[in-house]
Backbone bond lengths (Angstrom), bond angles and torsions (degrees), N, CA, C in turn:
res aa  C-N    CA-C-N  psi(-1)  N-CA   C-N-CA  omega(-1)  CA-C   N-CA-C  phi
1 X - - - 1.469 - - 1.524 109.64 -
2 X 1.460 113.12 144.36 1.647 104.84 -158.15 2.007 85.82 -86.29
3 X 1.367 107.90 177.12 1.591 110.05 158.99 1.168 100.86 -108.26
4 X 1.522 96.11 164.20 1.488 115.09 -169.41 1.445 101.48 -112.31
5 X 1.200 119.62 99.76 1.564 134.64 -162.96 1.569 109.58 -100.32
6 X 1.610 111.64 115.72 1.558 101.03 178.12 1.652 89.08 -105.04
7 X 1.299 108.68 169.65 1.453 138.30 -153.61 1.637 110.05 -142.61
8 X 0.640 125.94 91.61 1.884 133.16 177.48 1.654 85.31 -73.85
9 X 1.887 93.76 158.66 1.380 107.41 152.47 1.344 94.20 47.72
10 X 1.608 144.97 72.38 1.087 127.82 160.45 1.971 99.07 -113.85
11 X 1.407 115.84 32.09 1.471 98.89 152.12 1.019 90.95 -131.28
12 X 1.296 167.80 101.33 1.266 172.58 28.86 2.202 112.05 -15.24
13 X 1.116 121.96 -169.89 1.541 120.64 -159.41 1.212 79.74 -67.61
14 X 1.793 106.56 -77.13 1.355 139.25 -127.86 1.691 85.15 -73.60
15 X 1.451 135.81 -57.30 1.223 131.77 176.40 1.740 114.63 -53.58
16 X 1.328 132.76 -34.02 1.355 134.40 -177.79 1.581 94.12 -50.92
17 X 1.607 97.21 -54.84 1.909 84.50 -152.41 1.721 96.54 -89.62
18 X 1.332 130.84 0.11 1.576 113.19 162.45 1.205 109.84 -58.02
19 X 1.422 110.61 -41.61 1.571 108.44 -147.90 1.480 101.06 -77.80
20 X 1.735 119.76 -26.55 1.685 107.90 172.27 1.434 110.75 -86.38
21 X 1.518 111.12 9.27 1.893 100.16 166.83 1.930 96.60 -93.20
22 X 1.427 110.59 -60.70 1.313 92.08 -166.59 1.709 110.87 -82.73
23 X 0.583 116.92 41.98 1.718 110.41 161.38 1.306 100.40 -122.67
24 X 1.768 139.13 8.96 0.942 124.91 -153.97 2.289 84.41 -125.57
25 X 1.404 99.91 -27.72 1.267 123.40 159.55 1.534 140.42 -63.22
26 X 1.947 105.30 96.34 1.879 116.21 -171.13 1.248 87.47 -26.69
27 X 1.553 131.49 -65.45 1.664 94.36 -124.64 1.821 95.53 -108.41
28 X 0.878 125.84 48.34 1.549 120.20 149.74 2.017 97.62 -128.16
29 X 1.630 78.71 153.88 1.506 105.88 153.97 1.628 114.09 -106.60
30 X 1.129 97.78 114.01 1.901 99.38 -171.30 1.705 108.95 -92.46
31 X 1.351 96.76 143.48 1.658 99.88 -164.80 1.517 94.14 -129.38
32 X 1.618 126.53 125.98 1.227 105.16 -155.97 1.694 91.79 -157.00
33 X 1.712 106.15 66.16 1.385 117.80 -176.09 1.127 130.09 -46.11
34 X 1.533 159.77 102.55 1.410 124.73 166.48 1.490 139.05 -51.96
35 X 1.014 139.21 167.55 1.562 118.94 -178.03 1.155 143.23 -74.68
36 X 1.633 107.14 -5.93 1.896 118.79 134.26 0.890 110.02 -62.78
37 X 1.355 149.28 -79.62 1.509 122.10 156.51 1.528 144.33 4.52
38 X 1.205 116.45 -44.52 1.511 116.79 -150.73 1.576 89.54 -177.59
39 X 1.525 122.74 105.88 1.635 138.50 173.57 1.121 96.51 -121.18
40 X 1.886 93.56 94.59 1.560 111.10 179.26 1.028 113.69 -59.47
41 X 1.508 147.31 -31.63 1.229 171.47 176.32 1.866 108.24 -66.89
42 X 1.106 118.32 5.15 1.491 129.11 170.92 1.407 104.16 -130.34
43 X 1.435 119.43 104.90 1.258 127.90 -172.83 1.627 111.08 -68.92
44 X 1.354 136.28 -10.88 1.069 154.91 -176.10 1.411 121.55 -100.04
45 X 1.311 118.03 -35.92 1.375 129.03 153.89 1.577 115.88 -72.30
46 X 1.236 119.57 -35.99 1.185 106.96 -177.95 1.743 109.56 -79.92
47 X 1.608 116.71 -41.32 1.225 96.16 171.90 1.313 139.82 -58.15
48 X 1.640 116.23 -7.12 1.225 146.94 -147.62 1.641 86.75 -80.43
49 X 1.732 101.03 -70.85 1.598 109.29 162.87 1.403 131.76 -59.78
50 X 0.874 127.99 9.10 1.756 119.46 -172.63 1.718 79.41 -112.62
51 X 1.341 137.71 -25.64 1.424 134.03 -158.72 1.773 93.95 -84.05
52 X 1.429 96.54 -56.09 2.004 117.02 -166.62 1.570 78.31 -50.01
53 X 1.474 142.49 -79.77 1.423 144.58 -87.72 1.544 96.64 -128.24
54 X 1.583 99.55 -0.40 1.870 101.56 -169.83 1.084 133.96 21.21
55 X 1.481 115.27 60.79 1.351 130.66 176.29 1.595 103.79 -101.11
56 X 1.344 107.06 118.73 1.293 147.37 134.29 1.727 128.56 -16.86
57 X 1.554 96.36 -68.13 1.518 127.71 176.06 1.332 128.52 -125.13
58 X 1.966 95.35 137.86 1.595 76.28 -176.91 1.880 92.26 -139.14
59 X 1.181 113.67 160.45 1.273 155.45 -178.30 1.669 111.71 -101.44
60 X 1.165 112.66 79.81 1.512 115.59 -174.92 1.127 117.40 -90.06
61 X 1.458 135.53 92.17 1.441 140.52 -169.45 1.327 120.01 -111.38
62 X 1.230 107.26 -6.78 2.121 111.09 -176.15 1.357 96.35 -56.32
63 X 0.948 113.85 179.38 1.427 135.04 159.58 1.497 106.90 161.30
64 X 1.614 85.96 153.61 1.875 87.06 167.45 1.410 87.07 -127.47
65 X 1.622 101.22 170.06 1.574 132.93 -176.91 1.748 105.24 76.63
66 X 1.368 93.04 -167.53 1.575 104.39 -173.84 1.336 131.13 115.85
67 X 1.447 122.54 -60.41 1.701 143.93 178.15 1.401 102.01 -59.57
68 X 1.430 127.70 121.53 1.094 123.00 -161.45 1.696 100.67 -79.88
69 X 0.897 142.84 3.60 1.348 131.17 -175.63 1.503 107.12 -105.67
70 X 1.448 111.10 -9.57 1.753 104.31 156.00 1.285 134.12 -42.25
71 X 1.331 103.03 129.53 1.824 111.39 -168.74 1.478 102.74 -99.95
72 X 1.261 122.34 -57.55 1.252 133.70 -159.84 1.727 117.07 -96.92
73 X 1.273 107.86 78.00 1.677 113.62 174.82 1.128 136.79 -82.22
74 X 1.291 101.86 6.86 1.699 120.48 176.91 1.074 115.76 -45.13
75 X 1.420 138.32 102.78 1.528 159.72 156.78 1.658 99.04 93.87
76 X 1.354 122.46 41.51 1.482 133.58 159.22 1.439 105.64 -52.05
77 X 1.544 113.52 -68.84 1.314 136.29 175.86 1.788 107.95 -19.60
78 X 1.632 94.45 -95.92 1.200 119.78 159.49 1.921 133.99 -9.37
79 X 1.741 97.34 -63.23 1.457 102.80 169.29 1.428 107.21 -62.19
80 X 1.751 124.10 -50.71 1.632 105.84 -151.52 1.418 80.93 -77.80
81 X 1.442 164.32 -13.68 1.279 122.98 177.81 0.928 132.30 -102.55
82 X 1.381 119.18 -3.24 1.622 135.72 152.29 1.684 102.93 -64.96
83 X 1.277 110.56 -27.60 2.083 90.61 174.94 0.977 97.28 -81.65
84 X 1.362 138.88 -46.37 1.596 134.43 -144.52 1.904 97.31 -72.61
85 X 1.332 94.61 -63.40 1.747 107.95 -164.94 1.942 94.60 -63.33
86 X 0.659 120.60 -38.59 1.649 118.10 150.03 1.457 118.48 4.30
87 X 1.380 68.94 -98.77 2.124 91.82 166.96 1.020 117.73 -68.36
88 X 1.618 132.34 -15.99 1.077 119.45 173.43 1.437 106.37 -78.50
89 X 0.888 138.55 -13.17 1.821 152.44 171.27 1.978 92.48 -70.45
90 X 1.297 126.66 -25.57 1.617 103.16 -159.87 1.620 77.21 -110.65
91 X 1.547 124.43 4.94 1.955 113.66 -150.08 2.019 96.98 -65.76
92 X 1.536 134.74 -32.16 1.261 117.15 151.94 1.376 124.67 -50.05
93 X 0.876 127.15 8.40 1.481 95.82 176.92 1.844 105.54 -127.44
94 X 1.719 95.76 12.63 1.219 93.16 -154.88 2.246 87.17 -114.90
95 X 1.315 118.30 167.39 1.546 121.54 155.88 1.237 123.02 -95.24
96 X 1.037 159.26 5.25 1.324 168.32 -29.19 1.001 142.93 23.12
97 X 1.583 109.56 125.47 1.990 110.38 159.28 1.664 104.97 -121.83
98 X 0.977 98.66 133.36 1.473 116.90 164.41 1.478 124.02 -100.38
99 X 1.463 139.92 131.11 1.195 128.94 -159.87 1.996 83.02 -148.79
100 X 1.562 88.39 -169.73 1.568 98.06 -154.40 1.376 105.56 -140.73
101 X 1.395 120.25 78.05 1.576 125.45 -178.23 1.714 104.67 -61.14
102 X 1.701 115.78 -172.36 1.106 120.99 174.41 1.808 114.94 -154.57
103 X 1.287 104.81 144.41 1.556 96.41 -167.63 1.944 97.70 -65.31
104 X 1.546 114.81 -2.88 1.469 98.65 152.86 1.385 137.81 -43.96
105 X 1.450 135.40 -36.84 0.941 155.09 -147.57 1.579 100.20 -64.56
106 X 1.815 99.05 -35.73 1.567 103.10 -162.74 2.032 100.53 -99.56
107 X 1.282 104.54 32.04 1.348 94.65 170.73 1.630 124.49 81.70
108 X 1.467 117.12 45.68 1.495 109.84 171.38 1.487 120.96 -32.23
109 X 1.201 146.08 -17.43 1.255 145.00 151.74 1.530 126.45 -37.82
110 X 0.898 108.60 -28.81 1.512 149.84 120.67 1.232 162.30 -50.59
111 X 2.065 114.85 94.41 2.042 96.32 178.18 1.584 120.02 -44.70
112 X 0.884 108.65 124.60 1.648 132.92 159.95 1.501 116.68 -81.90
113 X 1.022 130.52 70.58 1.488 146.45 173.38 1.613 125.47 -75.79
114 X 0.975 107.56 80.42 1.491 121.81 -174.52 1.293 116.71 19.85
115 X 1.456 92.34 73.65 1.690 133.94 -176.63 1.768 92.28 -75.23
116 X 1.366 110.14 159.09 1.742 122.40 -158.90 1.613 86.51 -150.62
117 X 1.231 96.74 130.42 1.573 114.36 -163.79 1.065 125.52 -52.11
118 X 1.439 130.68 15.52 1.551 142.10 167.04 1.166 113.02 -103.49
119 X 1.597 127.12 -18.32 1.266 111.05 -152.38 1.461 111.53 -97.85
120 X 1.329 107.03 6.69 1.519 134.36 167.08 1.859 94.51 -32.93
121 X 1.435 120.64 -57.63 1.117 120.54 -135.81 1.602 100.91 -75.07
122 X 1.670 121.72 -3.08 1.494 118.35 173.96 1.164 101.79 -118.73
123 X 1.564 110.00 63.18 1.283 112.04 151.67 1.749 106.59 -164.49
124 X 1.268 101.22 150.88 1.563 101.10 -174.45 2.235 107.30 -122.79
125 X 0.713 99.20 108.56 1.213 90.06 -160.10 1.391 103.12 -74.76
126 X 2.008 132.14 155.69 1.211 120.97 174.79 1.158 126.01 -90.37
127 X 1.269 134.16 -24.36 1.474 158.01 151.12 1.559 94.65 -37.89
128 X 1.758 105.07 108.95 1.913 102.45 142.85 1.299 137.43 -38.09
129 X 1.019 124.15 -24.28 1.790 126.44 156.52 1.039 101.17 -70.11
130 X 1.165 135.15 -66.21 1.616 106.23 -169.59 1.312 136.46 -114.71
131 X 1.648 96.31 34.49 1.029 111.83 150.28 1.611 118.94 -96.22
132 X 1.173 109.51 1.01 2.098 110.26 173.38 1.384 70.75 -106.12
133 X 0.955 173.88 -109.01 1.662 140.19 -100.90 1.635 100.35 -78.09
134 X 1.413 126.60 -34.62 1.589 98.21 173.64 1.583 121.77 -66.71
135 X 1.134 99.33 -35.95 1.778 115.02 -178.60 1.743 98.83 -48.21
136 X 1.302 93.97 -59.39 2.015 96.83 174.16 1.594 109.76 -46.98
137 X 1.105 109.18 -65.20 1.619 108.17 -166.86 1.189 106.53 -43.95
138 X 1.654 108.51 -42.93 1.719 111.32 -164.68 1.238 110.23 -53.63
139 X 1.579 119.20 -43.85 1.347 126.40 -159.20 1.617 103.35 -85.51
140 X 1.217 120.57 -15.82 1.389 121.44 175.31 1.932 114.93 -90.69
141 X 0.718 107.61 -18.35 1.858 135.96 -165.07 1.440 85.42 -77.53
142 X 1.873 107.44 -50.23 1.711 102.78 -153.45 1.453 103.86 -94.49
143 X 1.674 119.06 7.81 1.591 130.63 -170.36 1.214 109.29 -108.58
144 X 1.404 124.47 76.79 2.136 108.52 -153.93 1.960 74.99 -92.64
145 X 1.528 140.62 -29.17 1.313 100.72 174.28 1.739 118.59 -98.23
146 X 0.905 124.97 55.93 1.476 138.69 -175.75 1.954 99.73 -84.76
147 X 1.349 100.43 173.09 1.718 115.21 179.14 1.906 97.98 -104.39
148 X 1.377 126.40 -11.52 1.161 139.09 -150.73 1.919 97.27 -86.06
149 X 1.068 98.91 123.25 1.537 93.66 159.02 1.263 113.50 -146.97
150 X 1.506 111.44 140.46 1.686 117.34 -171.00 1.489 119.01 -100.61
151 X 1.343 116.07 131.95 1.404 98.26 161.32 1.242 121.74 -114.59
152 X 1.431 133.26 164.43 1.327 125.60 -171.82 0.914 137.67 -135.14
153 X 1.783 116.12 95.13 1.270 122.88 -139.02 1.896 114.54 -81.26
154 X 1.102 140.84 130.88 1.594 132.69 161.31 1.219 121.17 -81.68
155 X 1.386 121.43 -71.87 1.010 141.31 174.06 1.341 132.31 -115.84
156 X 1.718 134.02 95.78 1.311 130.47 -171.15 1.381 93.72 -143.30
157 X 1.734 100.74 147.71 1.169 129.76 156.92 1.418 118.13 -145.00
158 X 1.879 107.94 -177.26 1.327 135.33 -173.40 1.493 111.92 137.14
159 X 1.394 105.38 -177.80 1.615 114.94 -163.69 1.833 98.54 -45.98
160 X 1.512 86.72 165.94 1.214 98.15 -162.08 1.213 150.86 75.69
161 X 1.323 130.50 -37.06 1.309 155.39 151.82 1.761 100.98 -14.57
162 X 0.936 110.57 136.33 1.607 131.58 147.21 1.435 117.01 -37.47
163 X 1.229 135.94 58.56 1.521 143.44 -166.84 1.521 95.38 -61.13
164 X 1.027 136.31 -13.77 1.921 133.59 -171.00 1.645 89.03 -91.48
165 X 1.295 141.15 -12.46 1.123 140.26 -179.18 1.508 133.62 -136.03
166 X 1.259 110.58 -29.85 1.870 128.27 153.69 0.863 117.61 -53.28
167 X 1.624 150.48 111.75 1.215 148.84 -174.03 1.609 108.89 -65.75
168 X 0.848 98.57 -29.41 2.090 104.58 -174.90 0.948 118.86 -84.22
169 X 1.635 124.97 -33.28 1.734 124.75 166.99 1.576 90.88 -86.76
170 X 1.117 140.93 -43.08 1.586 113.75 -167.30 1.252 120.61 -73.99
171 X 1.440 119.10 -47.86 2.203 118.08 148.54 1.320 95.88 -34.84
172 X 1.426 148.19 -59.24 1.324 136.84 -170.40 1.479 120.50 -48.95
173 X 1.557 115.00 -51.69 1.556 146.20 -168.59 1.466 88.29 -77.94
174 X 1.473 128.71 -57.58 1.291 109.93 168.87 1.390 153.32 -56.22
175 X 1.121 113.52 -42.14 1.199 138.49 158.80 2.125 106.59 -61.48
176 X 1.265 108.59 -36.63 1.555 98.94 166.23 1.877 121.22 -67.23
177 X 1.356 105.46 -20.29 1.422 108.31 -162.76 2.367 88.73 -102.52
178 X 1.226 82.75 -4.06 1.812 76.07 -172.50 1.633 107.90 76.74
179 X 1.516 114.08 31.44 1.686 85.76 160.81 1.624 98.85 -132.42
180 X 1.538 102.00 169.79 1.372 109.17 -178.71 1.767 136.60 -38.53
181 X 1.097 114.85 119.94 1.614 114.33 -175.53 1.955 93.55 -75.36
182 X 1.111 106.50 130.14 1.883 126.71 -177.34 1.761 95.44 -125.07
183 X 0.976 80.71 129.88 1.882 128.70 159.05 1.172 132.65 -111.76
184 X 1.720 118.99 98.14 1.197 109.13 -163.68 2.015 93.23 -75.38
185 X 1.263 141.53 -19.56 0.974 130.86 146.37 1.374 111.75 -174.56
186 X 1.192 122.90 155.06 1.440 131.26 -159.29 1.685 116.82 -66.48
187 X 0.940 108.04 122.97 1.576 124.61 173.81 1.834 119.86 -97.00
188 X 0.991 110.77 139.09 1.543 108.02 150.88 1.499 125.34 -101.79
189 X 1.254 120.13 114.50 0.880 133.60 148.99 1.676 164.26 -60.42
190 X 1.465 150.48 160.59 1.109 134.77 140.16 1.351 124.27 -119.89
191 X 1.148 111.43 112.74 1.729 117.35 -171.38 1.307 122.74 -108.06
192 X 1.329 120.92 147.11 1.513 120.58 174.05 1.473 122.40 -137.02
193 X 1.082 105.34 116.33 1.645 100.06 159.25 1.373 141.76 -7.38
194 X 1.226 148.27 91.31 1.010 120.27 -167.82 1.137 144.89 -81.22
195 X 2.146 109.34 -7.89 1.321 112.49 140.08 2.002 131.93 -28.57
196 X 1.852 91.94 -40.46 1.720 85.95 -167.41 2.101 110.78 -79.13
197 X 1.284 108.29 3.85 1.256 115.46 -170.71 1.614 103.56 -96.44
198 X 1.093 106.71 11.66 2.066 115.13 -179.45 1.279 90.26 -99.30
199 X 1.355 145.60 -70.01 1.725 130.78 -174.81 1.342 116.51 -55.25
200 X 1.376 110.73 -18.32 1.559 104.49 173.64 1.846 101.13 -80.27
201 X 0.622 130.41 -87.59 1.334 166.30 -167.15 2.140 76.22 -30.52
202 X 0.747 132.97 -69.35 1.678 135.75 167.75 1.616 116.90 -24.00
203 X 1.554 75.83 -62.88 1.672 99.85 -176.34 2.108 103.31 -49.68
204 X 1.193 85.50 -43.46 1.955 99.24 -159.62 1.964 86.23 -78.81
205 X 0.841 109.28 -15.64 1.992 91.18 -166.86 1.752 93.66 -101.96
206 X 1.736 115.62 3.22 1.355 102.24 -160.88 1.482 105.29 -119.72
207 X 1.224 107.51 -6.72 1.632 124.04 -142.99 1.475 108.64 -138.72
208 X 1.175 116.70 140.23 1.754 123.05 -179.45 1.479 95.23 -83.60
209 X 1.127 120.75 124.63 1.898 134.92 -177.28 1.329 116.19 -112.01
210 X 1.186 116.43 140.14 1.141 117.00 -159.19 1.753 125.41 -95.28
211 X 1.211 100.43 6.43 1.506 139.80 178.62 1.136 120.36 -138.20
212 X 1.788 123.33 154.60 1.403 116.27 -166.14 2.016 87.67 -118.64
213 X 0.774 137.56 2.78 1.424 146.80 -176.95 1.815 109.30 -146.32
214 X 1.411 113.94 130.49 1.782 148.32 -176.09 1.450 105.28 -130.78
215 X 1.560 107.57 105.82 1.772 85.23 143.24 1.645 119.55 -77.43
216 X 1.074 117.64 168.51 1.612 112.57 -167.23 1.585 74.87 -131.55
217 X 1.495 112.86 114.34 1.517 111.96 155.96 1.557 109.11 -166.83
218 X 0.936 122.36 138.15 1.458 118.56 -177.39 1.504 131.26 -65.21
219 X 1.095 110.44 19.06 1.962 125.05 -173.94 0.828 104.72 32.94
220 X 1.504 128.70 21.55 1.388 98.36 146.58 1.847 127.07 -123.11
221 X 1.385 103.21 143.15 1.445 112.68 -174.58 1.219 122.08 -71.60
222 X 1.129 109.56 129.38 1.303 106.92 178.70 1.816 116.59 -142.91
223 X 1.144 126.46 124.29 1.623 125.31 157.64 1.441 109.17 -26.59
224 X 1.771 108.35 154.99 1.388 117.78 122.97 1.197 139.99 -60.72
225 X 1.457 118.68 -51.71 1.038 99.30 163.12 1.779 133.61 -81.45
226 X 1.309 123.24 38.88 1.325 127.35 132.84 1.456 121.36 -88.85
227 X 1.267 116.20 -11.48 1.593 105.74 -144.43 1.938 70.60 -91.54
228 X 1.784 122.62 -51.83 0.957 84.25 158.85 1.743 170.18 -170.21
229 X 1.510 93.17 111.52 0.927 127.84 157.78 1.741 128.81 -63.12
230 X 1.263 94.76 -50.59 1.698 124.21 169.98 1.591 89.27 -58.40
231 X 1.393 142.96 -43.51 1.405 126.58 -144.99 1.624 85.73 -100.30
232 X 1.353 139.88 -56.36 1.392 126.65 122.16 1.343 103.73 54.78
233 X 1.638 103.75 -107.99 1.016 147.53 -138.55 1.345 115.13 -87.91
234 X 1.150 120.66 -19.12 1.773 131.91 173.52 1.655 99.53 -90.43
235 X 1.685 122.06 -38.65 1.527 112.67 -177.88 1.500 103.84 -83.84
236 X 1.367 77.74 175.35 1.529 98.95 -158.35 1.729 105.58 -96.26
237 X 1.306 105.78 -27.65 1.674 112.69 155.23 1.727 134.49 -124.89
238 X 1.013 108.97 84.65 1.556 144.92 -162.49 1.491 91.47 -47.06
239 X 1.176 118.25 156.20 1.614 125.06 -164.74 1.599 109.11 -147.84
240 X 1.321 124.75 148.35 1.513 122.51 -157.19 1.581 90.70 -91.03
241 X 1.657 99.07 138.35 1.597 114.23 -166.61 2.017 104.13 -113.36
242 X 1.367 100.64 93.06 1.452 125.55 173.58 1.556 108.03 -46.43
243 X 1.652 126.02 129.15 1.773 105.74 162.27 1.593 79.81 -119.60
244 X 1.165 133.03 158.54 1.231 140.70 -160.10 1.734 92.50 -128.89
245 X 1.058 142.16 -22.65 1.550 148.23 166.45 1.277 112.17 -116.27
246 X 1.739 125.26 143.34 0.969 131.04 168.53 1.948 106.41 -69.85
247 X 1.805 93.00 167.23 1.438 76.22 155.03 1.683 116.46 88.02
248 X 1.378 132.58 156.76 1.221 134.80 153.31 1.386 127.38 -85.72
249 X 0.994 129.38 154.98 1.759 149.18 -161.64 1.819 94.55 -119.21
250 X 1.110 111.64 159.77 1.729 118.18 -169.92 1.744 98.38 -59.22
251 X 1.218 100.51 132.23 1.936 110.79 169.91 1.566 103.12 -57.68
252 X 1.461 114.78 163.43 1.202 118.67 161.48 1.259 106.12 -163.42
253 X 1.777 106.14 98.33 1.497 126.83 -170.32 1.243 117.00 -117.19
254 X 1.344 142.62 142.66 1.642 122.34 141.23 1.557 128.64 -141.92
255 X 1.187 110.34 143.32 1.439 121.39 -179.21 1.492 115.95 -17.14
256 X 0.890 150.21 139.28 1.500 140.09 166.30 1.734 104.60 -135.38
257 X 0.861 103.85 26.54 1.823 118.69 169.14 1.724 113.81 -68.53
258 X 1.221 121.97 -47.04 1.139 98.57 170.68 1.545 125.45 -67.94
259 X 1.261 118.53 -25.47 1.638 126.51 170.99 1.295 117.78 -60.49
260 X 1.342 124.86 -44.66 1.612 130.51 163.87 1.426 102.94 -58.85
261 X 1.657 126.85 -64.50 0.839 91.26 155.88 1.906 157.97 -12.87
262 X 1.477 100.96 -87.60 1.530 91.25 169.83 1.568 144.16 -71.86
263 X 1.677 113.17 -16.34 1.479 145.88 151.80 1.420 114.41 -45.97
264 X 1.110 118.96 -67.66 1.457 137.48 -141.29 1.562 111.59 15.19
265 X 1.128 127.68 -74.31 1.599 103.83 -164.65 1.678 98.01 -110.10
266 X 1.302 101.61 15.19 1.865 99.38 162.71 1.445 110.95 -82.18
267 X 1.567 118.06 -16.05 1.469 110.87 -172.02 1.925 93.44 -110.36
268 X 1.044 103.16 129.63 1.979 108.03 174.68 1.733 90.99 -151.74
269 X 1.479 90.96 119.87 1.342 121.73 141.76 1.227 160.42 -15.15
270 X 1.243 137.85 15.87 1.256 128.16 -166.13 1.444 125.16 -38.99
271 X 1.545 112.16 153.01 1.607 119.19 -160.98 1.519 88.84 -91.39
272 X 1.350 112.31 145.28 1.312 122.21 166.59 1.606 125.34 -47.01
273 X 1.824 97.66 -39.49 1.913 74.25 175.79 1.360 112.64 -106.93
274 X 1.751 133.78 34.25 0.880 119.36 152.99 1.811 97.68 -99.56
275 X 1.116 142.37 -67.89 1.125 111.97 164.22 1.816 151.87 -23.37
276 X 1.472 98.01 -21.68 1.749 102.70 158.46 1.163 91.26 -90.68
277 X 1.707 152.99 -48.24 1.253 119.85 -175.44 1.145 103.98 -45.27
278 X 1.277 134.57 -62.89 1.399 95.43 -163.12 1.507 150.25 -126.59
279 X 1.485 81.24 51.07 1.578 117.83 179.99 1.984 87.96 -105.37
280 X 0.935 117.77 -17.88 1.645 122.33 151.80 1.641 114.07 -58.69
281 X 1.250 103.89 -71.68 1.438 107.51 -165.98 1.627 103.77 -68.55
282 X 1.691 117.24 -10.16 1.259 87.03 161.17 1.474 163.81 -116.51
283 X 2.397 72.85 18.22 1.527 88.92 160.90 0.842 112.47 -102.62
284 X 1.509 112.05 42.92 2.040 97.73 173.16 1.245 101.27 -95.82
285 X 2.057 105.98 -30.64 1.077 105.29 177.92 1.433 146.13 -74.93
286 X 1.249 94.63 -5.87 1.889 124.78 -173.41 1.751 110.00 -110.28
287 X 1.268 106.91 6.91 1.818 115.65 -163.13 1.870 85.40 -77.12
288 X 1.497 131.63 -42.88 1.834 91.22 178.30 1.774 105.45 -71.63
289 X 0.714 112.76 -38.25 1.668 106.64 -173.22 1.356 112.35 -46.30
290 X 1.375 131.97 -49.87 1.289 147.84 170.93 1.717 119.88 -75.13
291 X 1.362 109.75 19.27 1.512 98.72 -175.52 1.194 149.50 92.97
292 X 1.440 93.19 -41.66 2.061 120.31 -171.62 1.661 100.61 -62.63
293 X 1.225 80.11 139.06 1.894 115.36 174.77 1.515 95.62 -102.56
294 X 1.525 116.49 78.40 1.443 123.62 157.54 1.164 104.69 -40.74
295 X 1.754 127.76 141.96 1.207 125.26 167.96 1.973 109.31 -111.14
């Protein structure tokens, strides 16, 4: 019997590319409301739909805040925990929810050094974004028999993404138009694909887990200015790469040992420059739709 999978936030990054893995996937029925549709934020409307649409499972991807160049956070707070605790009001009637923490939780004000998914709890972050992702964790951390499981994303990309703000599609977008890739100053990072976050994310809606919180990150560290370098290195006309500050900017890493742990060969990796290849080739292919002045 297929599941009947609802999907929040499916025009947003992280929702664009779920919705072309699982609709592309036998065994779900994907349910993928807009917000005339479905006002996650009305606990009555939404149960209204999870009852009509008999979904089973859900895929919680809305969110507001995050993009660091956001000005205006007024009721950030507020919305993600009126969606989340929402569903947590329908979570009997449901077999799974999946939701989408952030290595925010632990305070970007702050290096984040391959932080391990508890240690969230000694830190309070000041930013309304991440202060509703610690508030979430907390309440999931303190629920070991809950339907809720978190994952916790640091660093992800691929199509779709906000290229005016993603460091990996805009070095990409840059380097396609021929002008300089800029660094206001070098970071270390942990990034992932966001192809490799679909077998996890399967694995967790299909499978009894042995934890209610994952960071999802590939351990391995990496710079900006390698990543790009790597983008560099796949075109065919390489472009001079600006750091505008000496020096490193706060890390933002985390452990992903317990996930290898319980995964093992459900979670695989992709290498960074076959994945910018071809998160390359596929804005070469989308460059009139998107604007770009190929050079």
């Amino acid at each position: 019997m297929k599941i009947n999978l609802l999907l929040t936030g499916a025009r947003g990054f992280l929702g664009q590319n779920l919705q072309e893995y699982f609709s592309s996937q036998a065994d779900f029925n994907l349910f993928t409301p807009t917000h005339t549709e479905l006002d996650l934020t009305d606990v009555n409307s939404l149960g209204e739909y999870l009852k009509k649409s008999e979904i089973t499972h859900v895929i919680h991807a809305a969110n507001l805040g995050g993009p660091r160049n956001q000005t205006d956070l007024s009721g950030v707070l507020a919305t993600n925990l009126r969606m989340f605790y929402n569903l947590v009001l329908h979570e009997q009637k449901l077999t799974k929810i999946i939701y989408f923490c952030s290595g925010a939780a632990f305070d970007k004000s702050k290096p984040i050094v391959n932080v391990t998914e508890d240690e969230f709890v000694n830190y309070l972050p000041r930013d309304e974004y991440g202060l509703s992702k610690n508030i979430l964790a907390r309440y999931v951390a303190a629920r070991p028999d809950s339907k809720i499981i978190g994952l916790r994303l640091f660093g992800i990309y691929g199509p779709h993404e906000d290229f005016s703000l993603r460091f990996i599609s805009h070095a990409i977008v840059q380097n396609l138009q021929g002008l300089p890739i800029t660094l206001r100053q070098n970071v270390v990072f942990d990034y992932l694909p966001v192809q490799d976050l679909f077998p996890v994310i399967t694995y967790m809606l299909t499978t009894s887990t042995q934890h209610h919180l994952y960071n999802v990150t590939s351990g391995e560290k990496i710079d900006l200015l390698a990543l790009a370098k790597i983008v560099n290195s796949v075109s065919q006309h390489p472009v001079p790469i600006i750091v505008e500050q000496p020096g490193l900017a706060n890390e933002y890493t985390g452990s992903n040992t317990r996930l290898q742990k319980e995964l093992k060969n459900h979670f695989v990796i992709t290498p960074h420059e076959h994945a910018i290849t071809q998160l390359y080739a596929w804005y070469q292919q989308h460059a009139v739709s998107l604007g770009l002045n190929i050079a």
